[in-house]
TILUM-338536 format. One record per residue: x, y, z of N, C-alpha, C in turn. Coordinates in steps of 0.1 Angstrom, whole numbers, plus 5000, padded with zeros to 4 digits. Last residue first. Example, Ala and Ser with C-alpha at 12.3 -4.5 7.8 and 13.67 -1.06 7.14 Angstrom:
residues 2
512849785071513749895071512950005079;513249435078512349555078513249675078;
This chain:
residues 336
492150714806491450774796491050684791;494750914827493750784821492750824809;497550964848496351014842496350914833;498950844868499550994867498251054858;499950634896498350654882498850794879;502950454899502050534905501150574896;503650114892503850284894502850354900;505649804897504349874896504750014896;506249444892506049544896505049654895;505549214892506649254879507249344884;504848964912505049094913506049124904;503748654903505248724907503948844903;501648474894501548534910503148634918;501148614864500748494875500748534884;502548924868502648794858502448654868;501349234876501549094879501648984868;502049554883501849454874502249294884;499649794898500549674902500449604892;499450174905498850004895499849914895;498650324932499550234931498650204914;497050684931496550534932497950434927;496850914916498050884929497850754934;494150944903495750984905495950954916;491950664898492150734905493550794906;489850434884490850474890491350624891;487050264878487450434888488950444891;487650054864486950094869487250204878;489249984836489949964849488650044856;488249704809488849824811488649824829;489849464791489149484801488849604808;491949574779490849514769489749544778;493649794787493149734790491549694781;497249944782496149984777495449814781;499050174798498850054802497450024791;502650324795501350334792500250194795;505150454820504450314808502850424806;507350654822506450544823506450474817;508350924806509650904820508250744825;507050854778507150944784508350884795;505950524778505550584770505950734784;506350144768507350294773506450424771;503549944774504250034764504550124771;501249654777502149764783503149784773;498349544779499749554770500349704778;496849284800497049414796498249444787;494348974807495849084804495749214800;491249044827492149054814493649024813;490649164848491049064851492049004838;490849514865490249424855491149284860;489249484902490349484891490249454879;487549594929487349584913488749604907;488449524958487749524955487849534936;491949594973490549514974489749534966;494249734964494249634971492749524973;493849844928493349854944493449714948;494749774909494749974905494249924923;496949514889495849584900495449714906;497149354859497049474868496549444882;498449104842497849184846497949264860;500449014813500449044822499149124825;500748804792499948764806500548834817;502948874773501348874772500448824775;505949054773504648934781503648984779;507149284771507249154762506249074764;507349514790507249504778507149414769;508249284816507049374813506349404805;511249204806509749124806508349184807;512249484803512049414791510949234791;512049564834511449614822511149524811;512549314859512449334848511749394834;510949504883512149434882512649394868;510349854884510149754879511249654879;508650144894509450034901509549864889;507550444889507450374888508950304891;506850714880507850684895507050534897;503350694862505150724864505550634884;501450574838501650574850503050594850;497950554824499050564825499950624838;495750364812495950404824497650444822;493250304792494350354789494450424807;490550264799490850204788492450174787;488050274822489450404818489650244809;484850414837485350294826486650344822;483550604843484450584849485250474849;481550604827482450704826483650654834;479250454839479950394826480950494823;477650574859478650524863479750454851;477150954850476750804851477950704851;478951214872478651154852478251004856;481151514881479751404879479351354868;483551654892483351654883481951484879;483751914913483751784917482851774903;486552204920485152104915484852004916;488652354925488152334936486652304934;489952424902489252504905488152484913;492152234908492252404905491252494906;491252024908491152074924491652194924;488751834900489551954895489952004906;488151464897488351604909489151694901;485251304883486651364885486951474893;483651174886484251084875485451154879;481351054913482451144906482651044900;478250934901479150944904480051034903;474750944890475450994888476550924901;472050764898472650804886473650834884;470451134916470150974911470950904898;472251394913471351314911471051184913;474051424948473851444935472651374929;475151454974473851504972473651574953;477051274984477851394976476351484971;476451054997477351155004477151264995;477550824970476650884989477550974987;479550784952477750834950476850854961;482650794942481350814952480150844945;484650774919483650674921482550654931;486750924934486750894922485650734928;485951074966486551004960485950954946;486051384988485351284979486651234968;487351565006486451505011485551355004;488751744990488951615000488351505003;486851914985487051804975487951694980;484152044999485652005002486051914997;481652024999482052095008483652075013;479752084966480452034976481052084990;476852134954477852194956478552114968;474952084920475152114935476652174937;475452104894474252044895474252014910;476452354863475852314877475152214882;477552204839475952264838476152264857;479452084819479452194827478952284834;478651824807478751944798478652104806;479451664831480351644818480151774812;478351864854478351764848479551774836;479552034889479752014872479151864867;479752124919479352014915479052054900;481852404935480752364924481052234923;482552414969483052454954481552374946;484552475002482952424994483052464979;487652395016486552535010485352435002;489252295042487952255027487052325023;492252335049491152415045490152375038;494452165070493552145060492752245056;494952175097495052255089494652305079;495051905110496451945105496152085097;492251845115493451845125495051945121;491851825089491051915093491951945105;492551515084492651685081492851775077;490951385102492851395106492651565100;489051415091488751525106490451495109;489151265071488951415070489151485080;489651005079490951115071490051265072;488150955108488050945093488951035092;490350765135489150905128489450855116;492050565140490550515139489750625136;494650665139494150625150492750645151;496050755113495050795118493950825134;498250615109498550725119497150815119;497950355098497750355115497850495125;494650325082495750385080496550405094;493449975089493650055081493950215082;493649735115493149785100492849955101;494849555134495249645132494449715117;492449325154493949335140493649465134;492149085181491849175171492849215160;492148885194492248855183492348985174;493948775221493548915218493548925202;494848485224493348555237493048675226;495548295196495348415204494348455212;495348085182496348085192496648205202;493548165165492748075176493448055186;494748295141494248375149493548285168;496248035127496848105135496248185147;494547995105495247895119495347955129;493348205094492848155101493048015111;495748245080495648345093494348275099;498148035068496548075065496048175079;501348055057500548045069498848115063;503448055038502347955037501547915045;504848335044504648275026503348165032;505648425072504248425069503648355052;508348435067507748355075506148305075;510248475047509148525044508648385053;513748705046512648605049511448625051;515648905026513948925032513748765033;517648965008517748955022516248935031;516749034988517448914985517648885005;514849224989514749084984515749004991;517049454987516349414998515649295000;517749434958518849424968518249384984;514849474946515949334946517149344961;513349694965514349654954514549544956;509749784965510749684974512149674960;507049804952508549934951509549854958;505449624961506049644946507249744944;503549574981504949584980506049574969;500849574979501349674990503049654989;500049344968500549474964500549564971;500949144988501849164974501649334974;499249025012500149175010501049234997;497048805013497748835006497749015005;494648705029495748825037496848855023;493348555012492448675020493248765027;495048374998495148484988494048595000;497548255018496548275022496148415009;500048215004499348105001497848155004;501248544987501148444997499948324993;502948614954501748634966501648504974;506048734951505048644946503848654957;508448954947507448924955506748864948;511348804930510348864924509548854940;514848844917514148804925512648884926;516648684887515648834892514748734904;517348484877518248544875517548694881;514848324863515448364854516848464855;513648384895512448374885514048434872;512748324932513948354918513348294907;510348434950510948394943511448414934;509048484983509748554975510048434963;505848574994506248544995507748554984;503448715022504148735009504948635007;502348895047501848725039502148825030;504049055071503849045059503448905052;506349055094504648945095504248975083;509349065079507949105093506949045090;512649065080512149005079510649075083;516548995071515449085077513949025071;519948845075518648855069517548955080;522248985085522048985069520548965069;523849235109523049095106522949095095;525749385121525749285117525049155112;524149605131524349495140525049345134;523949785110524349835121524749705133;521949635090523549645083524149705101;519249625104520549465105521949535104;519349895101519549845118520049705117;519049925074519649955080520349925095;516749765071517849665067518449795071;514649865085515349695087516749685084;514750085066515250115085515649955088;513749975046514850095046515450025061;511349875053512349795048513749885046;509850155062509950025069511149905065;510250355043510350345060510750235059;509650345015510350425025510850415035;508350125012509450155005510650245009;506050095031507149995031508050015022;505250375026505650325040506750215041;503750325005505050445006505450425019;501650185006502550154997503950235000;500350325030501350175035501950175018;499450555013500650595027501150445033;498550654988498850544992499950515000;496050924978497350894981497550744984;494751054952493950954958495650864962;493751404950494451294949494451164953;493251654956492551614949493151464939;495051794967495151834957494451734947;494651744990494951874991494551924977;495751484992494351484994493851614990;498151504991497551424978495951484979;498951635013499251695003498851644991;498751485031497751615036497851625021;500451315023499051235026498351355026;503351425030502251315011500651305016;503251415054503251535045502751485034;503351115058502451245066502151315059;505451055050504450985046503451055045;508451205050507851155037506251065037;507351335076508051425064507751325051;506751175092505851275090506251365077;509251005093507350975090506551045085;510851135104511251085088509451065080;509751185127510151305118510251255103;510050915140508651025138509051095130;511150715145511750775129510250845128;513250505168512650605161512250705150;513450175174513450275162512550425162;513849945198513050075191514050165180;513949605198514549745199513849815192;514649315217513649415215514649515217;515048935214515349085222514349185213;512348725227513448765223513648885219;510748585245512048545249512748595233;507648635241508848555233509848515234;507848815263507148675266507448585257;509248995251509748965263509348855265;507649105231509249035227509348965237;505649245242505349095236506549015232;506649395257505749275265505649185257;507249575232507749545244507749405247;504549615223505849565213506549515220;502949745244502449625239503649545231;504649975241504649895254504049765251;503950095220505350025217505249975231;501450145218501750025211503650005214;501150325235500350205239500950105235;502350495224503150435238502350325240;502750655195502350585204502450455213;504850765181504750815194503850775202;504450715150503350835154503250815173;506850545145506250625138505450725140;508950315156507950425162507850545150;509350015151509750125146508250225150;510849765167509849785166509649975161;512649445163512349595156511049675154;513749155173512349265172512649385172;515948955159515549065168514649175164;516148595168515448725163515948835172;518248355153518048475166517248555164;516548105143517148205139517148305152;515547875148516547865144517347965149;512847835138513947785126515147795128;511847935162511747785158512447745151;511848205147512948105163512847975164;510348235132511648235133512748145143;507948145145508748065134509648075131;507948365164508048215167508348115157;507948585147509048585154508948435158;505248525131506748535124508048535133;503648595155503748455147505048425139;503948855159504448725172504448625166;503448935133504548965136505048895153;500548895137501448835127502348845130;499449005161498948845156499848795148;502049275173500049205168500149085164;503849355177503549265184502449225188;505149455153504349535166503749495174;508449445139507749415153506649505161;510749315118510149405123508649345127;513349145129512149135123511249295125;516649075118515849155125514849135115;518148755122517048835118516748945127;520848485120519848555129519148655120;523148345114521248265117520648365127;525248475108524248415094522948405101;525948765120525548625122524648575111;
């Protein structure tokens, strides 16, 4: 059916917003609500909420697929002294996968979820562009998305401000941040799963002892709590061969040259050519702002910044952007 949609559905603030504009527009929705970590709270909540929308509701289950490509990545970046990204790999793997699978099973074409994003054709190439509201803007959390899936993606949420919206709700609250955590810190997840955080040497740059940690897990490219170091000092680096935590004033963690693989790009040859394109190494907080030049370099790119990139981090997404299109993006493989 042309005028209908599966949406995906947890029947939090955005995704009952996106189903009612759907419907409003028109469109038959069907709520897709994909069970990932077996919690009942929430798919009885997903439920109740299609129902009071008046429209249909179906589960997905895909715990195994979850735990196998998001789960397992997550124990296994941190393991190794990594700085993983389990919603970037979620919506590439999981989530837009399984939509458009369960439309392609129902005959439907377009797919859709509460995501503030929005889409546009740009020269013959469909691009994620960022939402109107830039405080919910989800761009970079979706740079691995193909074109093929694009092209089918409605974007209910492109020009909604979340602060309309949230006032239409008794239950304002909102889902933040990793969901198969369920509100413990990553470390005690785990620690849950297994995890072993042996204790190891604190190093300066010139390799001099200067404490000792208790699990390289445990710490992140650019801490300074927590790690009972000098005054002064941050990680600059995790060895996780030899299970170290590598310390240095905060001007170290200045990177110049970011390079990056398994990477996603919609047009390479604009990438390589444009000279307004900039970065993002983190959903929130310190980006350079600069442009950047980008160059092939190896199975990547190489990224070199006038502006340089403040703590980044392996396994960290970097997202190109030209203006407000999504070029795309790769994964941090090493810097300098």
């Amino acid at each position: 059916m042309s005028k209908s949609v599966v949406l995906g559905f947890s029947g939090g603030i955005d995704s009952c917003t996106a189903a009612q504009y759907l419907r409003d527009e028109g469109y038959r929705v069907v709520a897709l609500t994909i069970n990932t970590t077996n919690d009942q709270a929430l798919l009885e909540k997903a439920e109740s909420k299609a129902k009071e929308l008046g429209v249909e509701w179906l589960r997905y289950d895909a715990v195994e697929l979850f735990r196998r490509e998001i789960i397992d990545y997550f124990i296994s970046s941190y393991s190794n002294g990594y700085t993983p990204a389990p919603c970037t790999l979620c919506n590439t793997r999981i989530k837009w996968r399984i939509l458009r699978e369960v439309a392609d099973s129902l005959n439907i074409y377009h797919i859709a979820t509460g995501h503030y994003l929005d889409i546009i054709e740009r020269n013959g190439h469909l691009y994620i562009a960022r939402a109107l509201d830039s405080t919910k803007d989800q761009s970079y959390y979706l740079w691995g998305i193909s074109e093929d899936i694009l092209r089918r993606m409605l974007t209910p949420m492109s020009k909604v401000h979340k602060s309309d919206i949230r006032q239409n709700f008794a239950d304002k609250r909102e889902s933040m941040g990793i969901c198969f955590l369920n509100g413990c810190h990553y470390t005690d997840f785990l620690l849950s799963q297994g995890v072993n955080l042996l204790p190891g040497n604190i190093i300066n740059s010139k390799g001099e002892i200067v404490g000792e940690h208790n699990g390289i897990a445990r710490y992140t490219i650019g801490q300074k709590r927590g790690v009972g170091i000098p005054e002064g000092l941050r990680v600059i680096d995790i060895d996780s061969k030899a299970n170290r935590l590598i310390v240095g004033p905060n001007n170290d963690l200045y990177k110049h040259k970011l390079y990056v693989n398994e990477s996603h790009i919609i047009n390479p040859e604009e990438l390589l050519s444009a000279d307004n394109i900039t970065i993002m190494i983190r959903g929130i907080g310190r980006n350079p702002e600069r442009p950047v030049k980008v160059e092939s370099y190896n199975d990547g790119y190489c990224v070199t910044c006038d502006d340089p990139a403040w703590a980044p981090a392996i396994g960290q997404p970097l997202v190109f952007y030209r203006n407000n299109l999504v070029i795309g993006g790769g994964i941090i493989c090493s810097f300098e």
